[in-house]
N, C-alpha and C positions, 0 to 999 in steps of 0.2 A: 523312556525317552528323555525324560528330566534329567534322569542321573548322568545319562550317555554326553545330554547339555554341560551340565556341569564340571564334568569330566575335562571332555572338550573346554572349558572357556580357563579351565584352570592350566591345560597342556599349552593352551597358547598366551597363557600369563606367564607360563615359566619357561618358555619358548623366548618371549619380546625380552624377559630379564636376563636371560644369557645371554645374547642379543647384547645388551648391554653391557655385562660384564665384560664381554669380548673387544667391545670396541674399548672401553674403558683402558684395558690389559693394553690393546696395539697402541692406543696414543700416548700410555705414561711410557712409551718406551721410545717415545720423539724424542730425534737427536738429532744432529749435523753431522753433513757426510761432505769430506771436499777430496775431489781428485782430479787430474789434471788431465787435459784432453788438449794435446798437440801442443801451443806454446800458452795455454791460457790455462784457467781454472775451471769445474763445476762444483757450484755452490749448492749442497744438495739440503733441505729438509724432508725426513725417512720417517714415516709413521711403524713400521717396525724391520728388524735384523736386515740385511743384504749383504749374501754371500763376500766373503773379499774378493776386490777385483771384479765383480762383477758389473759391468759400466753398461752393458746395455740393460740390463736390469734395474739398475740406480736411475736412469734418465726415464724408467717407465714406473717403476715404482712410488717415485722421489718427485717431490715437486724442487726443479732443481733451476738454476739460473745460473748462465754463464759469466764470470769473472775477469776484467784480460787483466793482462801483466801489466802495459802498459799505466792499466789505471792503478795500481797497488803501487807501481813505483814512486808513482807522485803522492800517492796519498800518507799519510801514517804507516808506521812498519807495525804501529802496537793496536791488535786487534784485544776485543773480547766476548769469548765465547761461553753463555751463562749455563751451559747443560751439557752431556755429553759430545765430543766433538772424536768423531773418526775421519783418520787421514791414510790415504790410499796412496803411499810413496813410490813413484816411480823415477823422478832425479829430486836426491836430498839437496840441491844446492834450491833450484824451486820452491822448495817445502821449507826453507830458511829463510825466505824472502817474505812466507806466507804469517808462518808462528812463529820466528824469533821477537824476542821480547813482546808475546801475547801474553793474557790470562785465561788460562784454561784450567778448572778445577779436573775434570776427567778428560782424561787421552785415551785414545785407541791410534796405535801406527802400524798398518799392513803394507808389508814391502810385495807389490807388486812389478818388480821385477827379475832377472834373472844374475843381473850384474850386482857382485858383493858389492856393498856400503864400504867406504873408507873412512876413516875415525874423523869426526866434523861434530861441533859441538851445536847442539840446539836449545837455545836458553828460554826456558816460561817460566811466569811467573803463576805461585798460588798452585800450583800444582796436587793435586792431595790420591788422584789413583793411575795407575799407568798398565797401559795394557798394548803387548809386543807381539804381532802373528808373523808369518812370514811362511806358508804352505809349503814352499819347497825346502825346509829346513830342516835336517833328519834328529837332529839332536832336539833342539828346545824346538819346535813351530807356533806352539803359544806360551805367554809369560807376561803375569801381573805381578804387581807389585804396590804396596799400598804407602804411598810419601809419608803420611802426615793424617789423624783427623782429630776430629775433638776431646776423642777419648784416650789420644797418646799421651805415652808416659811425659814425652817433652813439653806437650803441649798442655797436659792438664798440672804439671810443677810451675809452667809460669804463669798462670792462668792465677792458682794458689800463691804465687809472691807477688802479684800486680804487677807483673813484667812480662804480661803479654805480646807478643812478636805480633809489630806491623806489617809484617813483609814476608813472605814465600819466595826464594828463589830457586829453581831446578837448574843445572846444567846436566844436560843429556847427550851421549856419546852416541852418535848414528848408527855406529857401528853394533849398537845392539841390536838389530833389524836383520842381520846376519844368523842368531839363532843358533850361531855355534856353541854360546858359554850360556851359564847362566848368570840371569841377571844381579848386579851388585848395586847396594846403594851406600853412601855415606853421609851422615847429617851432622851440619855443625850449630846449634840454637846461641844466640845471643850474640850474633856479631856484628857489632855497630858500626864497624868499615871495612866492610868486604875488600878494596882497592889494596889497603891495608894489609888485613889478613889474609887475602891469598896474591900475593905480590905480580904471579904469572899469570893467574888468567884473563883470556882476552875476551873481552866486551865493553860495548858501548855505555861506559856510567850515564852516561846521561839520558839511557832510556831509564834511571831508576826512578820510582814514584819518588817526591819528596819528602812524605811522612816516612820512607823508608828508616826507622832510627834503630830495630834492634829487629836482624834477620835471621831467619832459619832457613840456614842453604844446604842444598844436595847435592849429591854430587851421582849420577845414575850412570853404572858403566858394565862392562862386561871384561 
């Protein structure tokens, strides 16, 4: 009966510690879920993965709060989001209003619709992994791609001459959410005036940070 005891207290020692490990596993995998529901937003936080598109799911899984337009209009356009961040696109002009000129280190963008994307740029800052689904897409449906991290070739040569880049800029083509091509990036490091250096594109300089003095910008298209 001792041994039977022991047996027993040690099955439910390694019972309570899986137990843990599990919950451990569901919470490092907390992130930010936002998607749009009618003319407003849901601001979701997801203690683990939900299906794309799946919104009645996200509102029971997800501890989530509702967002309106109204108040984003008045408020700041420049959010920031410190961990991963998935967005459930169903009108990209919405989703422009939401993360144009945010900071977001990880993206996830799921096109939740059926109507192609038309080519519309989406500009974030700080950028460093990018991840493209889009279910009903027969060629790509999923597509990563990695910007930038500590251990890049760009980033570890200026790191090595003291000329480390204050600023991340991504511009991202919508039109990748279509799934047709595959994903393309290009990176330009060290450029101290963007306005300058790329004479055409359109954006609001004056969402740029001030210490912005010497940039590594992208350019993500298909």
């Amino acid at each position: 009966m001792k041994v039977t005891g022991a047996v027993s207290n040690q099955l439910v020692f390694f019972a309570a510690l899986w137990c843990c490990v599990c919950v451990t596993v569901v919470r490092s995998n907390n992130h930010t879920l936002i998607f749009q529901k009618e003319s407003n937003f849901r601001n979701c936080s997801c203690f683990s993965s939900i299906p794309d598109c799946s919104i009645a799911l996200a509102n029971l899984a997800c501890n989530c709060k509702t967002v309106y337009s109204k108040d984003i209009n008045k408020a700041s356009p420049n959010f920031s989001y410190g961990n991963e961040l998935v967005v459930w696109v169903s009108d990209t002009a919405t989703v422009g209003l939401l993360l144009n000129y945010s900071s977001i280190p990880n993206l996830r963008l799921s096109l939740c619709s059926r109507n192609a994307v038309l080519t519309e740029y989406l500009i974030i800052f700080g950028l460093k992994k990018l991840c493209v689904t889009n279910p009903e897409a027969n060629a790509y449906p999923l597509q990563n791609i990695t910007i930038y991290s500590t251990a890049g070739t760009a980033v570890k040569s200026s790191l090595q001459n003291n000329t480390g880049f204050s600023f991340y800029i991504s511009f991202l083509n919508m039109a990748l959410l279509n799934g047709d091509s595959k994903l393309k990036a290009y990176s330009v490091p060290n450029v101290t005036n963007i306005a300058e250096y790329f004479p055409d594109l359109q954006y609001d300089i004056t969402s740029l940070p001030s210490e912005a003095n010497s940039s590594f910008v992208t350019f993500i298209y298909v």
